[in-house]
N, C-alpha and C positions, 0 to 999 in steps of 0.2 A: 049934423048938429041937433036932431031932432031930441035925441037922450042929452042932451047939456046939462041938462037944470037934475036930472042923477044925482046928486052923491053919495056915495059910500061912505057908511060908517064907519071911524076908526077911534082904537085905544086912544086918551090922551096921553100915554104914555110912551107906550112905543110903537104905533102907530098900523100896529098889527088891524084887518080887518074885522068888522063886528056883526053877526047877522042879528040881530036883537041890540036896536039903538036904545034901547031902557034898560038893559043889563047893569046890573049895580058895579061886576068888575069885571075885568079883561080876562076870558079867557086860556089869553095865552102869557101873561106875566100875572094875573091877577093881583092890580093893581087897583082900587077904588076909581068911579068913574066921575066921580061930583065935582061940579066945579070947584073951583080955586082948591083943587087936591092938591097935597104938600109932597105927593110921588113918594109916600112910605104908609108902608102896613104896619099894623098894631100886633103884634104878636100877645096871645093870655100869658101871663106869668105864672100858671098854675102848670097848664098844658102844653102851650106853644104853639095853640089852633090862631086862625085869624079871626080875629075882634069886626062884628060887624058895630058899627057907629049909631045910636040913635040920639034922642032927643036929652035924655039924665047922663050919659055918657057912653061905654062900653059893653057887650055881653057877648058871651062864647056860646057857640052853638054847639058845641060839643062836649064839654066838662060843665055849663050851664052856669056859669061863673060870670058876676056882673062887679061893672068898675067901673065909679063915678069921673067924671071928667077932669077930680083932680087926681087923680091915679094916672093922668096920661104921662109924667114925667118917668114913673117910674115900671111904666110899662116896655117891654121889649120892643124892639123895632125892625123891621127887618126890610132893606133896601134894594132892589131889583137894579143892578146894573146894567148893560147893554148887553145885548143876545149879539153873539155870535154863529160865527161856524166853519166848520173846519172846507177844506176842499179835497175832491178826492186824487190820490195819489198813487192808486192801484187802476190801471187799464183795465176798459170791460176785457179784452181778451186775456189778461192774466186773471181776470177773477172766473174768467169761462177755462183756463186752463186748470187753476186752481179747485173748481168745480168736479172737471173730470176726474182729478188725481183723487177726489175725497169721494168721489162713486169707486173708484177703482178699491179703497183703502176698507171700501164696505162692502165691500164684493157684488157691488149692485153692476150689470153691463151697460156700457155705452150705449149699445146698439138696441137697449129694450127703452131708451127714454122717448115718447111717443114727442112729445114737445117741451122748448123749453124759454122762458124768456125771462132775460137777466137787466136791468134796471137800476139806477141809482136810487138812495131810500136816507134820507136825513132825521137821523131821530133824536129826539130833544132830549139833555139832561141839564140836571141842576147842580152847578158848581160851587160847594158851600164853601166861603170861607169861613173863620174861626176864630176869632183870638182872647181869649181870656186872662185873668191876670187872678191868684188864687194867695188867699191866705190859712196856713194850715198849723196845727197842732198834732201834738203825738205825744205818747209817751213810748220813750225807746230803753233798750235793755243792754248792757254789753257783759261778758262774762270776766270774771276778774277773779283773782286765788283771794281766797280771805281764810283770816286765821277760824278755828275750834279747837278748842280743847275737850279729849276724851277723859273719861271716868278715873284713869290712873293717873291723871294729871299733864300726859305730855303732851302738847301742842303741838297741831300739824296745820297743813292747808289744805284745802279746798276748792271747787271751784263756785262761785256765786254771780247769782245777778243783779246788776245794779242798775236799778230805773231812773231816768230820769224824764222830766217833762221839757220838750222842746218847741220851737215856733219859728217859723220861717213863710218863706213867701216865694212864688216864681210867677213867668208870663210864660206863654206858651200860643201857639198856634198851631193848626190844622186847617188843612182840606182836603174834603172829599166829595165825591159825583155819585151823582144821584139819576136812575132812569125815571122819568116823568110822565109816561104817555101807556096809554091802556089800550094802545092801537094796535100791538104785536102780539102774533099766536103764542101760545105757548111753549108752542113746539122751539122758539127762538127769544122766549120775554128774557130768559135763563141764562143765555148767552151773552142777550145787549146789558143784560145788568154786570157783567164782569167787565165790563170796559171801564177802566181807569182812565178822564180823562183829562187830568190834570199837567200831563206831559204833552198833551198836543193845546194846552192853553195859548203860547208863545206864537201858536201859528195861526190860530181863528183870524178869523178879519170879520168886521161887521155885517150882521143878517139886512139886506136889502127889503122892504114891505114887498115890494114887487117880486120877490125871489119866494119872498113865504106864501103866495098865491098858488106857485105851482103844488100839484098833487103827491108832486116826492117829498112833503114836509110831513113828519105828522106832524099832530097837534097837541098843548099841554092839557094833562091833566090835572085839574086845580084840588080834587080830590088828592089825586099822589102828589101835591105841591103841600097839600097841608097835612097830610099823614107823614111824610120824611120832615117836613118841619120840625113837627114833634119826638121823631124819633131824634133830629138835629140838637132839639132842647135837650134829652132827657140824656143824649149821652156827655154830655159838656161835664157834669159834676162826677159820672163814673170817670170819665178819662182824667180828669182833674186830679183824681182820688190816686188812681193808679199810677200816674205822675209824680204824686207826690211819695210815695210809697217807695218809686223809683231811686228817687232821690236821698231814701236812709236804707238801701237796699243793704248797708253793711252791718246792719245791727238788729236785734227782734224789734220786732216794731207794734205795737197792740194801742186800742185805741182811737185810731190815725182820725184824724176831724178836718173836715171843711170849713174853715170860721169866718170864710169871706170871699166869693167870688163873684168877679163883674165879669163880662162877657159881651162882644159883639158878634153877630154875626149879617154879612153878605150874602151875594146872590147871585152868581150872574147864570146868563140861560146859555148853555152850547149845543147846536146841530153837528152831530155827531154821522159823517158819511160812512154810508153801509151800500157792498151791492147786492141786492136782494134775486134771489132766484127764484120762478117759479118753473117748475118741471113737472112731468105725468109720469107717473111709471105705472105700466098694466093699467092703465083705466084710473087712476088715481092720482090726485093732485098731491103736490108737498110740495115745502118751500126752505131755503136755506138764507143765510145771510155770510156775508164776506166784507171781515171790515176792509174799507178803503181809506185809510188814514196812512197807513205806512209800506211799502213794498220791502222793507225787510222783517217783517215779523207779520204776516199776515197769518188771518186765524178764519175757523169757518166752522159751521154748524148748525144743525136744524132736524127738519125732521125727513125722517126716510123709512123707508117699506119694513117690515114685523116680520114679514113671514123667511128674511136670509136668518131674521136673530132665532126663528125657532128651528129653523131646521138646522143650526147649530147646537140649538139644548138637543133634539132630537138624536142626533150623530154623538154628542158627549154621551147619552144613555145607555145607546148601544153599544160605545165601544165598552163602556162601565160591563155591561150585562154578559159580556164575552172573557170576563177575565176570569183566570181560575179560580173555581172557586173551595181548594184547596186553603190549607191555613195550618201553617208547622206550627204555630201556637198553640191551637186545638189539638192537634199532633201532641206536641210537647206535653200537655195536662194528660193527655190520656195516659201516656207514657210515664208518668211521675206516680201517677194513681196506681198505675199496676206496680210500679215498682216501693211503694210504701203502703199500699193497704192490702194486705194478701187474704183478707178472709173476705174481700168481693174482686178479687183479682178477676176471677170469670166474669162476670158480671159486667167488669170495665172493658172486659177484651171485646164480649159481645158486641156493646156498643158502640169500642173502636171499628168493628168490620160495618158494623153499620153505616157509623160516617164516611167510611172508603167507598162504600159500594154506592150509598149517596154521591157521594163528589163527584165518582165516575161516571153518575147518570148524568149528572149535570151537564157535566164537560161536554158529553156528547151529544147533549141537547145544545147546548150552546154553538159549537162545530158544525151542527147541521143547519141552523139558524142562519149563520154566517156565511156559510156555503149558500143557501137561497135567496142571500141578498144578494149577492155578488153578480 
C-alpha cells in the first residue's frame, strides 16, 4: 500500500491513460481536457481542423481562421462516441498456416525462416458517420423534334433542346473508416488502410481502459484525426454534388448548384484486430499483418525479401535475349523493295544477305549463351 496515494492520469472522457496531466486534449479521442467540458469539439468551417478555445472565442491553427464566441452556434461539431473493438476470430495457428501458404505463393522457403513470432496487434480506426440533407438547382436539357422551315418554304423537323431551370432537395448518408495511428511500417500502413470497417461495426463491444494498457493497442494519432477530418469536411459538398447529378442522370444537366446543405457528422473509435508477424529471412527482419476479424475471408500482406522479385526480372531478360532474332516483317520490306524498285534492286539484295548473315550470328551467339547457363 506504500504507492496508494499514485494516481494516474486519465481523459475525462473516455478515460484512456494520460502521461502529461496538463495536456490541453486526449491523445487518444482528442477530446478537450478543461473542466466542465461539454464532450464535443469545435470543428473550423472553413477547413474542418479543430478549433483550439481562448479567451475572444475560437482560432484554427491550421487555415489561421479566427471565430468570435458568437460564431459557436454555427460552427461544426463533431462528437466522439464510444471506442470500440472488434475480437479476434482467426486462430494464432490458422494465421501461422495462413503465413506459410503466402511464403510458399512468393516463393520464399519455409525452411530459410531463421525465426519467427506471430502476435495479436489491434489498430485504431476512425468510423465516420455522415448525414447531410442538400438543397440543389440545375438547369436541365431534354431533346424534343421542333418545327424549321427551309428557304423553299417547306417545313420539317428537327431535333432541339429545351432547357429548363429545376430545384429539388434530398438527405443522404454515409460511412466510411478511416486508419488513425502512424505506428505501422510501411511496408503494411497500405494494407491496414484497405480495411473497410464498417461491416464488423455490429460486432465491436466496448474498449475496456485496462485492455487499452496492454502493448498490442496502438495509439491515435490526433494529427491523422484532424487531417481525415478535413478531408471528411471537404468531401461532403463533392459527394452532395455527385448525388445530386445522380438523380437527373436522364437528362443533360449544365450548371448543377449547391444552394443549401446542412450536415452532421459522428465519430466513433474501432480497434480493428490484426495478427502481426515478425520473421527473419537470411539475416533480415520483415513483418506481415493478417487480418483477424473473419475466418472466411481472411487477407495478408506485408513486406518480404527483393532479391526472389529480381532474379525473376533477371530470368524474364534472358529468356527475352534468347529469342530469334529473326523478323519476317524485315523479311517482307526487303522483299517488296526488290520487287518494286529495280534500279537499287542490287543494292537491296545486298543488304538482305546482310541481315541473314547478322541473324545467324546472333542466333548462335544466343545458343551458346544458353548452352553455358545450363
Amino acid at each position: 500500500m506504500e504507492n496508494a496515494h499514485l494516481i494516474q492520469n486519465k481523459c475525462k472522457t473516455c478515460g484512456a491513460p494520460m502521461a502529461d496531466p496538463n495536456a490541453q486534449r486526449c491523445s487518444y479521442c482528442m477530446m478537450p481536457q478543461q473542466e466542465n467540458s461539454d464532450q464535443q469539439a469545435f470543428l473550423c468551417s472553413n477547413c474542418g481542423s479543430y478549433l483550439d478555445h481562448y479567451m475572444g472565442g475560437f482560432k484554427c491553427d491550421y487555415c489561421h481562421s479566427t471565430f468570435s464566441l458568437n460564431d459557436q452556434m454555427g460552427l461544426d461539431k463533431a462528437f466522439f462516441g464510444k471506442q470500440e473493438k472488434l475480437d479476434l476470430e482467426v486462430s494464432q495457428d490458422q494465421a501461422k498456416t495462413v503465413f506459410y501458404e503466402w511464403l510458399a505463393k512468393n516463393d520464399l522457403s519455409q525452411g530459410e525462416i531463421e525465426s519467427i513470432e506471430i502476435k495479436p496487434l489491434y489498430v485504431p480506426y476512425m468510423v465516420a458517420t455522415i448525414k447531410y440533407q442538400a438543397i440543389f438547382s440545375a438547369d436541365i436539357g431534354q431533346e424534343t423534334w421542333g418545327p424549321y422551315a427551309e428557304i423553299n418554304g417547306v417545313e420539317k423537323k428537327r431535333k432541339v433542346m429545351e432547357w429548363q431551370n429545376v430545384q429539388d432537395h434530398f438527405e443522404s448518408s454515409s460511412i466510411k473508416s478511416y486508419l488513425i495511428t502512424t505506428e505501422l511500417s510501411l511496408e503494411v500502413q497500405s494494407f491496414a488502410k484497405k480495411v473497410d470497417c464498417k461491416k464488423f461495426m455490429e460486432r465491436a463491444r466496448a474498449l475496456k481502459n485496462e485492455e487499452r494498457e496492454n502493448d498490442s493497442y496502438l495509439t491515435v494519432s490526433p494529427k491523422s484525426v484532424e487531417a481525415i477530418t478535413r478531408i471528411v469536411k471537404k468531401h461532403i459538398p463533392i459527394s452532395a454534388k455527385k448525388l445530386a447529378k445522380s438523380k437527373l442522370s436522364s437528362s443533360e444537366v449544365k450548371e448543377l448548384n449547391i444552394d443549401s446543405l446542412k450536415y452532421e457528422i459522428a465519430s466513433d473509435y474501432l480497434y480493428v484486430p490484426f495478427w502481426q508477424v515478425f520473421y527473419k529471412y537470411k539475416g533480415k527482419n520483415y513483418q506481415v499483418l493478417i487480418t483477424g476479424t473473419e475466418q472466411a475471408d481472411i487477407a495478408i500482406d506485408g513486406s518480404k525479401p527483393t532479391i526472389e522479385k529480381a532474379r525473376t526480372i533477371v530470368e524474364k531478360k534472358e529468356v527475352q535475349s534468347y529469342k530469334n532474332p529473326f523478323s519476317f516483317t524485315i523479311l517482307l520490306i526487303f522483299l517488296v523493295a526488290i520487287a518494286m524498285f529495280k534500279p537499287i534492286r542490287l543494292i537491296v539484295s545486298v543488304l538482305l544477305g546482310v541481315y541473314l548473315l547478322g541473324c545467324l550470328a546472333t542466333a548462335l551467339k544466343n545458343a551458346k549463351a544458353k548452352k553455358n547457363n545450363l
